[in-house]
C-alpha positions as CSV (number, residue, x, y, z in Angstrom):
1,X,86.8,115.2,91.4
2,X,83.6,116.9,90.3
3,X,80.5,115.2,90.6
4,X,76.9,116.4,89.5
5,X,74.4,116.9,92.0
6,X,71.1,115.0,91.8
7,X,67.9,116.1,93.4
8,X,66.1,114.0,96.5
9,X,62.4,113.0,95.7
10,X,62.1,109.8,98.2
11,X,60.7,107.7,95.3
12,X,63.2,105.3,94.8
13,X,61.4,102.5,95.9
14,X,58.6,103.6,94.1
15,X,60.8,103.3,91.1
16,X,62.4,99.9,91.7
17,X,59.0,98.7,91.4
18,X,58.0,100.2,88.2
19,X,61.1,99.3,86.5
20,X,62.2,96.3,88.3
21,X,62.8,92.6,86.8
22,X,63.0,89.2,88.4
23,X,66.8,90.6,89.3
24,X,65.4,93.7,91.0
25,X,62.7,92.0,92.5
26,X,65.3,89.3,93.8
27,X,67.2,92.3,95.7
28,X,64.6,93.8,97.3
29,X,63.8,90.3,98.6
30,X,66.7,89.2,99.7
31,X,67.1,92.5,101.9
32,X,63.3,92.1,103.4
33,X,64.2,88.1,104.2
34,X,68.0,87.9,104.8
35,X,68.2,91.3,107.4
36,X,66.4,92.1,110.5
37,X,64.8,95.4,110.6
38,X,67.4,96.7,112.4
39,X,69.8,96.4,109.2
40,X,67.6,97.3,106.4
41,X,68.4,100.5,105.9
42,X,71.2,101.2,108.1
43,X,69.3,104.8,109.4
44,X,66.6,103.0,110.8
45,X,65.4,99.6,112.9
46,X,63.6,98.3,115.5
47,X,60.8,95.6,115.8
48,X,57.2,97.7,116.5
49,X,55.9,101.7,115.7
50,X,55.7,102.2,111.6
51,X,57.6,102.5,109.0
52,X,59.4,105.6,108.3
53,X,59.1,107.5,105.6
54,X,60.9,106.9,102.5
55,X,64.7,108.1,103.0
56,X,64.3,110.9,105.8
57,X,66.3,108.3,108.0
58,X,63.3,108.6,111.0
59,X,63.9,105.9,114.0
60,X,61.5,103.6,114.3
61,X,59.9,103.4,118.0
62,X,59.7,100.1,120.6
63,X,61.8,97.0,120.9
64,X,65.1,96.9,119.5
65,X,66.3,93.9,118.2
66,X,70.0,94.2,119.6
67,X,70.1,93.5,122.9
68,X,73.3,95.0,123.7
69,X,72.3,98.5,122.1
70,X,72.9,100.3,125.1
71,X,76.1,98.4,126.1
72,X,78.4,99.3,123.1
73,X,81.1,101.3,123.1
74,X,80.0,105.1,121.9
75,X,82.8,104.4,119.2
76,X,80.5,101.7,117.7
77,X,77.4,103.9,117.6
78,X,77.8,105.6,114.5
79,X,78.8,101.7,112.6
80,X,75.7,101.0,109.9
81,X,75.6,98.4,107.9
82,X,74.6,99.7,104.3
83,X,71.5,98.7,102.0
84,X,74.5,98.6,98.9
85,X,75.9,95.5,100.9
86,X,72.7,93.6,100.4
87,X,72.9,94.4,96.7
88,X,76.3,93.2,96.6
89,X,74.5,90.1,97.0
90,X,72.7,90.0,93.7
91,X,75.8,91.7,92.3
92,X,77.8,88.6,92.6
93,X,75.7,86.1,91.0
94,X,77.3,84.9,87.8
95,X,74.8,86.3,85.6
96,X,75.4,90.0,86.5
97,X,78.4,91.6,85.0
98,X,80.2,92.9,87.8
99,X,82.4,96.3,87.6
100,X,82.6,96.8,91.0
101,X,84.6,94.6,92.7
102,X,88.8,95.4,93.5
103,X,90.0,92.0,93.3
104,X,92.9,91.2,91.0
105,X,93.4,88.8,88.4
106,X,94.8,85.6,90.3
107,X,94.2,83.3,87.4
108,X,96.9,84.6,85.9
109,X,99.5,83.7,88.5
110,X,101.1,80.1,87.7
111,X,99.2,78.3,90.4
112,X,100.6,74.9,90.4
113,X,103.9,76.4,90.8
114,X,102.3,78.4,93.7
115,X,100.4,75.3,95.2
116,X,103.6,73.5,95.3
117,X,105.4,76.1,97.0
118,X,102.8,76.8,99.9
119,X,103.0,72.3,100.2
120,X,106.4,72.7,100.5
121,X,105.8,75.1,103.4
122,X,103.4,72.9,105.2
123,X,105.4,69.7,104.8
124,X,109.0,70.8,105.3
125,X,109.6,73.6,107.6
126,X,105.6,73.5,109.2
127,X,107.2,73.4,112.5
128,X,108.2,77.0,112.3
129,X,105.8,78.3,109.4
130,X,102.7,76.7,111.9
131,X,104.4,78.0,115.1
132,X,104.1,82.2,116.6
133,X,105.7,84.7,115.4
134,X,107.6,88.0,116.7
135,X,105.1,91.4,116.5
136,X,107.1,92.8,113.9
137,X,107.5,90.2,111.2
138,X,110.2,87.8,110.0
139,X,113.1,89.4,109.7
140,X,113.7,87.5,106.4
141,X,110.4,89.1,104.9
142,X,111.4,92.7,105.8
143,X,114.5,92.2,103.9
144,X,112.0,91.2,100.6
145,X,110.0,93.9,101.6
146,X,113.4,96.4,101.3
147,X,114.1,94.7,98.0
148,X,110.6,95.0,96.5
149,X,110.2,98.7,97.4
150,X,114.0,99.4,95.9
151,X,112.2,99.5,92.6
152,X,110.2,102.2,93.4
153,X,113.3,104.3,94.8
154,X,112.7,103.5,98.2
155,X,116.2,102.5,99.4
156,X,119.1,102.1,101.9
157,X,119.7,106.0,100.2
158,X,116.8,107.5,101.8
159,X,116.7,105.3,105.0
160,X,114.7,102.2,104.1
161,X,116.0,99.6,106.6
162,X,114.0,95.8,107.5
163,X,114.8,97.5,111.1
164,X,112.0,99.9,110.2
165,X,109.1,98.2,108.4
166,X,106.4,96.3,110.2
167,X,104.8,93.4,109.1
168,X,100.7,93.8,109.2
169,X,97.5,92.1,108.3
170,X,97.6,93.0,104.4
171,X,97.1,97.1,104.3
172,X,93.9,97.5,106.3
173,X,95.6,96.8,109.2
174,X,98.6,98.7,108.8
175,X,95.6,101.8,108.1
176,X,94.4,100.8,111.6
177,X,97.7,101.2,113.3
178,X,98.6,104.0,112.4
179,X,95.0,105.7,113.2
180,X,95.5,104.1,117.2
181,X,98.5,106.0,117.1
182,X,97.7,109.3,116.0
183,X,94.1,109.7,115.9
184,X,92.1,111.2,118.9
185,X,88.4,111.8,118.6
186,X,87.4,115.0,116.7
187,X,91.2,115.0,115.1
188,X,91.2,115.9,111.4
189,X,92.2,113.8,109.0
190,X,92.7,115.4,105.4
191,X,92.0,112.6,102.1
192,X,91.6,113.1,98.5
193,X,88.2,113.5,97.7
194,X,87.2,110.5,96.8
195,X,89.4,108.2,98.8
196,X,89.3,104.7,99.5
197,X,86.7,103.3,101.5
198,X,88.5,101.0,103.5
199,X,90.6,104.2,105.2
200,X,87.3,106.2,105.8
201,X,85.7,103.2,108.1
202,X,89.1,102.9,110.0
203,X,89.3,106.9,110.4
204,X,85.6,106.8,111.2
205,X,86.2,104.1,113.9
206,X,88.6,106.6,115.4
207,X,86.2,108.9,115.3
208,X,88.1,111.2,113.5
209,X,86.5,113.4,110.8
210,X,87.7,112.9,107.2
211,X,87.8,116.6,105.3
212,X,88.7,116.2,101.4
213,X,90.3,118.3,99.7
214,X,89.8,118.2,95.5
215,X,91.6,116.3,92.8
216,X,91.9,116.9,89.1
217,X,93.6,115.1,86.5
218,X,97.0,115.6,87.7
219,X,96.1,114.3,91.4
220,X,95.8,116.1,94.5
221,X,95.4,120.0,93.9
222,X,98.2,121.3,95.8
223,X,96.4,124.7,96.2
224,X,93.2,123.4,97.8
225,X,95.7,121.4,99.9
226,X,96.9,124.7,101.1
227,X,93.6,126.7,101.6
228,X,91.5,123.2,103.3
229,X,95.0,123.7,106.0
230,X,94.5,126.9,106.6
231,X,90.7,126.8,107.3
232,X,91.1,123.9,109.8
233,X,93.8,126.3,111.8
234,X,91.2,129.3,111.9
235,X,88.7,127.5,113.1
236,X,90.5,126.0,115.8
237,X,90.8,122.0,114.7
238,X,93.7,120.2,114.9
239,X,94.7,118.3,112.1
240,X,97.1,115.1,112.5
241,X,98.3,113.9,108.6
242,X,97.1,113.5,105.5
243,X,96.1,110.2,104.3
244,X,97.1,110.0,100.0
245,X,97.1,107.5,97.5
246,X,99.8,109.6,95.2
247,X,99.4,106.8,92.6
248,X,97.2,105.0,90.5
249,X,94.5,106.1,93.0
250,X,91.8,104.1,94.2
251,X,88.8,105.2,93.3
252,X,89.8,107.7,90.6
253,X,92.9,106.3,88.8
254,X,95.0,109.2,88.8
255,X,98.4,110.4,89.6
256,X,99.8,113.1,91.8
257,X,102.2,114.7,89.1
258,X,105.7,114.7,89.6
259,X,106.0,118.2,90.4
260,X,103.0,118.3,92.8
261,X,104.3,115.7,94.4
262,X,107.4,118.3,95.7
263,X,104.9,120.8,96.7
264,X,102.5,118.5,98.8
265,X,105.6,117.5,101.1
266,X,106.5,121.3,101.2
267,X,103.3,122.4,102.4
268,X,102.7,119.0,104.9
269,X,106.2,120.1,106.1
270,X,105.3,123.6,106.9
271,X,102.1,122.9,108.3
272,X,103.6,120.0,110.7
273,X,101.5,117.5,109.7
274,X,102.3,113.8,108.7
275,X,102.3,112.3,105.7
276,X,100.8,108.6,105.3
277,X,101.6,107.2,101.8
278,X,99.0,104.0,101.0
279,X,100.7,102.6,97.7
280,X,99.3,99.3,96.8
281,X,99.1,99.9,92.9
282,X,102.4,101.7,92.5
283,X,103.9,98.4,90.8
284,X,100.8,98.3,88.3
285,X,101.9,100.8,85.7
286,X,101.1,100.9,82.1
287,X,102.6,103.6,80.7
288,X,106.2,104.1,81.6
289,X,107.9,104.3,85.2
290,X,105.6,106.0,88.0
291,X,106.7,108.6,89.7
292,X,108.8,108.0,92.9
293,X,106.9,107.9,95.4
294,X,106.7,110.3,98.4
295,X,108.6,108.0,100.6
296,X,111.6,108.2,98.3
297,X,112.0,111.7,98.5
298,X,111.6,112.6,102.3
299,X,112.0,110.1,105.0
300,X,110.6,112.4,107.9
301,X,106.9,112.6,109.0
302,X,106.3,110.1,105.7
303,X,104.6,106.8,106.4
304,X,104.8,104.6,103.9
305,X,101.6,101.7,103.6
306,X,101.9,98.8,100.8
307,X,100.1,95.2,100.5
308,X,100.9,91.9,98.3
309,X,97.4,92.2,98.3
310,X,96.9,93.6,94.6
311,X,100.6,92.4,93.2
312,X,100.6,88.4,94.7
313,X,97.5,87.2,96.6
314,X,94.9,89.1,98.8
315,X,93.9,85.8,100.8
316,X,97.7,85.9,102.1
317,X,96.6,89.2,103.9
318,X,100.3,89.9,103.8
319,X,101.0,94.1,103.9
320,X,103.5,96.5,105.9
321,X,104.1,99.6,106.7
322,X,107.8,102.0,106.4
323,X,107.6,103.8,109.7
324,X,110.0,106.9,111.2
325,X,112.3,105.0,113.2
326,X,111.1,106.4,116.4
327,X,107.7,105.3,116.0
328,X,108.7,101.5,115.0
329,X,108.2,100.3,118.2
330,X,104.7,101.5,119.0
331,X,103.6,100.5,115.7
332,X,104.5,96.8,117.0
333,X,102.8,96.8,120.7
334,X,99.9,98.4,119.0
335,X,100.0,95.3,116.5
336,X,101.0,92.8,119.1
337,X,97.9,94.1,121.1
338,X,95.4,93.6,117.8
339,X,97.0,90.3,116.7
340,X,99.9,89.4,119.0
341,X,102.0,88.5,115.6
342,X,101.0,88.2,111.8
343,X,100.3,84.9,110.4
344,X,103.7,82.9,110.1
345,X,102.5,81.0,107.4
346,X,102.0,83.8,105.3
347,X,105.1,85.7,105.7
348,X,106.8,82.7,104.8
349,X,104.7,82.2,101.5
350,X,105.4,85.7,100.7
351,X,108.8,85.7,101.8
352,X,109.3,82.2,99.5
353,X,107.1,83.0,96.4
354,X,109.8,86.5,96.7
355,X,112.8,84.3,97.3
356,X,112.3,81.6,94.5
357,X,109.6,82.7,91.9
358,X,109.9,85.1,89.5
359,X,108.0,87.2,90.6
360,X,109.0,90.7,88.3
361,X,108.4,88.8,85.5
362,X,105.0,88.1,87.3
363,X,104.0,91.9,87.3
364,X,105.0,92.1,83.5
365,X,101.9,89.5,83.1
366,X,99.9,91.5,85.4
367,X,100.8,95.0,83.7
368,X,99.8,93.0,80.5
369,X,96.5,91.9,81.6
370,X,95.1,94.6,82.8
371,X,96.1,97.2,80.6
372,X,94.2,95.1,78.2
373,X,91.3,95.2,80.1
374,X,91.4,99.4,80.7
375,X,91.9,99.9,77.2
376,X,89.0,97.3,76.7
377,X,86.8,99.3,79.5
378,X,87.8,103.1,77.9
379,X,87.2,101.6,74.3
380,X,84.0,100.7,75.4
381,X,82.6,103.9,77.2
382,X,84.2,106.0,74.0
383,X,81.6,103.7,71.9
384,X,79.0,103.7,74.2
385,X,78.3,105.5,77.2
386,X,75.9,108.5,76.3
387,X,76.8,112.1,76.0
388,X,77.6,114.1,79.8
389,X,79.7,111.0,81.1
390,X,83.0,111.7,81.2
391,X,85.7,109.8,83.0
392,X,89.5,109.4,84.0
393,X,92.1,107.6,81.7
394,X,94.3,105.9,84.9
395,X,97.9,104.8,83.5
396,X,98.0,102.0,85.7
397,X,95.9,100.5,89.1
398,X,92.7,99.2,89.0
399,X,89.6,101.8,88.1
400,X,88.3,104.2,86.2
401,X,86.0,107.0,87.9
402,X,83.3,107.9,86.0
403,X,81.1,111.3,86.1
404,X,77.0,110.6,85.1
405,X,75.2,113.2,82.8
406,X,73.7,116.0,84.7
407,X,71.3,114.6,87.6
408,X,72.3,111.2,87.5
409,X,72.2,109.8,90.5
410,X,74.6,106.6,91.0
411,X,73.2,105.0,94.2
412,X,69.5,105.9,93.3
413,X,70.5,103.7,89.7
414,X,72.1,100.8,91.2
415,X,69.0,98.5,91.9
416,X,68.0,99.4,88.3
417,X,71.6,98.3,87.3
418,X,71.5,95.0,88.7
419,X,68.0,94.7,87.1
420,X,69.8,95.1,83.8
421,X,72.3,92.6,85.5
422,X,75.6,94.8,85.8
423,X,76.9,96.3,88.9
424,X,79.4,99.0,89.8
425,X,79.9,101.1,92.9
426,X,78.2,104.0,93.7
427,X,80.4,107.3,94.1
428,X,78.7,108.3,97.5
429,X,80.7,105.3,99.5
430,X,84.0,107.1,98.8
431,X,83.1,110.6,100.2
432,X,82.9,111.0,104.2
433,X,80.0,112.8,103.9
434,X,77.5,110.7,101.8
435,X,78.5,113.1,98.8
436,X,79.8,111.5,95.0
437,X,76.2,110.9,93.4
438,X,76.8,112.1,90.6
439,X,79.5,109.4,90.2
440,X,81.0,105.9,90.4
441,X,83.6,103.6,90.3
442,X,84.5,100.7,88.0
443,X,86.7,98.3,87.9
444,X,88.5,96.4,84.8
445,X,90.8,94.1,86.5
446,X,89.1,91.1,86.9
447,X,86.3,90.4,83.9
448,X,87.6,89.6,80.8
449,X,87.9,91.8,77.9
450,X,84.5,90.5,76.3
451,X,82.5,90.7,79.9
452,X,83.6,93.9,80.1
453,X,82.4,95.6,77.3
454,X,78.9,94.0,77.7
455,X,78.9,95.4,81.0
456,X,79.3,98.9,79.7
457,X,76.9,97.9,77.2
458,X,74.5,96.8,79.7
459,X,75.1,100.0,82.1
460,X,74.7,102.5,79.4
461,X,71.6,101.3,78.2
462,X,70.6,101.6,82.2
463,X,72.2,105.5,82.0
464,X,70.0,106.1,79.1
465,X,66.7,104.8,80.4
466,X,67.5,107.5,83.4
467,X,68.3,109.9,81.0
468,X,64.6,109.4,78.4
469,X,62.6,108.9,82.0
470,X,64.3,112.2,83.9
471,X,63.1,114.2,80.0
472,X,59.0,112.8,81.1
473,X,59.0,112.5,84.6
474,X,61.5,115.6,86.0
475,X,64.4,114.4,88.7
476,X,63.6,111.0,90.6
477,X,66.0,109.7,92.9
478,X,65.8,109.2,97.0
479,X,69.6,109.2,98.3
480,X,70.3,112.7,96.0
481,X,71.9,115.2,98.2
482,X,71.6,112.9,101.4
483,X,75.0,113.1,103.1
484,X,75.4,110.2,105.6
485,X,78.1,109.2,108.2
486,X,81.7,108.1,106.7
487,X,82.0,104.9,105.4
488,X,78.0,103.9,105.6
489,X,78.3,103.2,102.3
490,X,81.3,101.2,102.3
491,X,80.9,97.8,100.4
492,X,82.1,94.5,101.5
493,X,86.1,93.8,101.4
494,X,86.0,92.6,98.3
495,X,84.8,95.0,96.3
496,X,87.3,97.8,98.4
């Protein structure tokens, strides 16, 4: 997705003074109290030597306060925590509009009905719900599991058997497992660019680098696909799958088009690379029938990733993955080596909420409620966001990607944004290397219709101050054109 460029200066701190309110003055508090020096930044930490200078990233000389810094796994050294965490913080309160988070909209599940249920479970069958598992999951959740992907296409037709699915800790996990599998150190894996953040910590974990290849309206451009393939060969790296979201994608809503969706197999095929299929939105349409996804039209070399995460309950941390038959069984020992078995309990909350709710009806509501709250969101940047932003029209998911005027830098604006007591997040935690500036995500699932368009309110009126202060003062911004490790500016879990 395009993004504009901003310029590095080093003076946003300098500005987060000037402009900052009680809000912004709370965040840069709560970062200097709450973290050791170690964490402030992420770049930089240790107790003694002087400050480094604005964002060059410098490391600080004398003690450290980690004891155990030379003890860690080299795997662990490039893991930062980031200074958007810490504003996260602020960004939660009650009095800041948030537009960043990922959760969905619970409240609209019939929770009575749904504390009954999970009672039940305790009460009457606790002996087995309570007790271990096997590695793979219940065997009557993979059956559900068949039956809820058979409305997408995925069926008995193309090879979708319980036999074949694993059961994992909600889709991060099943991410992770299928990184230990395939993923050496300095492997290639190809992404959309942006992608989600969760994928780009676990590929960074494996120490694998993430290259992206562009996306316009109609998804993943099959041609750049093609070229970004091609490159990798000449220069001698090996590259083990491409990682998509096809549909509704998270962070840019959009859709691979039916008829890319053809090509991308063909030139993954060709190529001899795998194909893992993350699909937790698929179900969340507005507009008509999604396409089908990749899964449904070629079972070899596809992996298939979903969650109840986004279309029951995220606390459940229920997900699976659709493997190749032949590499069903390493997906389990790699699972029964993380977590021995998935959470019994859960499974069979799934598995009963599938078995005795109605639980299509349930994504009606859910299709319902959140298309309200996209129209609400676009509605609201048509009225309001000033001229240069543009942004993406999703027909179903969770989030809108947004493109600033010329300049604007998104993580450079955030403290500024919470000042003004809205929050989003910043385009730069969805790009391996540190790039997206000149964007950012936001989300409309979970504020109400009302919330959200104050929250636009509120950020525009942030967008414009940048805009009137950039005309006196020239470009002013420190993280512009900074490219960091992947994932350092991955938010917290929630907000993925």
């Amino acid at each position: 997705m395009p993004t504009a460029p901003g310029d590095a200066s080093g003076r946003s701190a300098m500005w987060s003074i000037r402009l900052g309110t009680q809000a912004a003055g709370l965040w840069r508090t709560r970062i200097d109290n709450r973290r050791p020096a170690a964490m402030v930044t992420g770049v930089w930490g240790t107790r003694g030597g002087s400050h480094p200078s604005s964002d060059r990233g410098e490391v600080m000389t004398g003690t450290t306060l980690d004891d155990y810094t030379d003890r860690y796994a080299r795997r662990v050294r490039g893991m930062t925590a980031s200074e958007i965490r810490a504003l996260f913080a602020v960004a939660s309160r009650p009095e800041v509009v948030s537009l960043a988070g990922g959760a969905p909209y619970i409240a609209a599940l019939p929770l009575d009905a749904v504390g009954e249920m999970l009672g039940r479970l305790g009460s009457e069958h606790g002996v087995s719900t309570l007790q271990y598992g096997i590695g793979q999951g219940t065997l009557e959740l993979r059956e559900r599991i068949c039956e809820v992907m058979s409305l997408s296409g995925i069926d008995a037709a193309c090879g979708a058997s319980p036999e074949d699915v694993v059961v994992t800790v909600g889709g991060q996990q099943a991410l992770d497992l299928v990184a230990r599998l395939f993923l050496d150190p300095g492997d290639v894996v190809l992404a959309e660019g942006p992608t989600y953040v969760g994928a780009l910590g676990v590929f960074q974990a494996a120490q694998a680098q993430v290259v992206h290849v562009p996306m316009d309206e109609d998804g993943l451009v099959p041609e750049a696909l093609e070229a970004a393939i091609a490159d990798l060969a000449r220069a001698g790296r090996r590259v083990k799958f491409l990682y998509t979201i096809p549909t509704y994608q998270n962070p840019a809503g959009v859709t691979l088009s039916e008829e890319r969706r053809e090509r991308v197999l063909d030139i993954c095929e060709r190529a001899g690379l795998l194909v893992v299929e993350d699909d937790p939105y698929g179900q969340l349409g507005f507009e008509g029938e999604a396409p089908a996804p990749l899964r449904a039209r070629r079972r070899d070399g596809v992996f298939y990733l979903s969650t109840f995460s986004k279309t029951f309950a995220p606390g459940l941390r229920v997900g699976w993955i659709l493997a190749p038959h032949a590499v069903r069984d390493k997906l389990v020992i790699a699972s029964e080596a993380q977590i021995l078995c998935p959470s019994g309990y859960a499974q069979a909350a799934v598995a009963t909420y599938l078995g005795t709710m109605p639980w299509r009806q349930q994504l009606k509501v859910y299709r319902e409620v959140y298309r309200e709250r996209r129209d609400a969101l676009l509605d609201a940047m048509t009225d309001l966001m000033p001229e240069g932003t543009s942004w993406t029209t999703p027909a179903g998911g969770l989030f809108v990607w947004a493109t600033l005027p010329d300049g604007l830098d998104s993580k450079a604006m955030m403290p500024r944004a919470i000042a003004a007591r809205v929050a989003y997040v910043p385009g730069t935690g969805f790009y391996a290397d540190g790039t997206g500036t000149g964007a950012m995500r936001l989300n409309f699932s979970f504020p109400p219709p009302e919330r959200i368009r104050e929250g636009v309110r509120r950020l525009a009126g942030v967008m414009e101050q940048e805009i009137a202060m950039r005309r006196v003062f020239g470009p002013v911004g420190g993280t512009a054109g900074r490219r960091g490790r992947a994932g350092s500016d991955v938010p917290g879990p929630d907000l993925a």
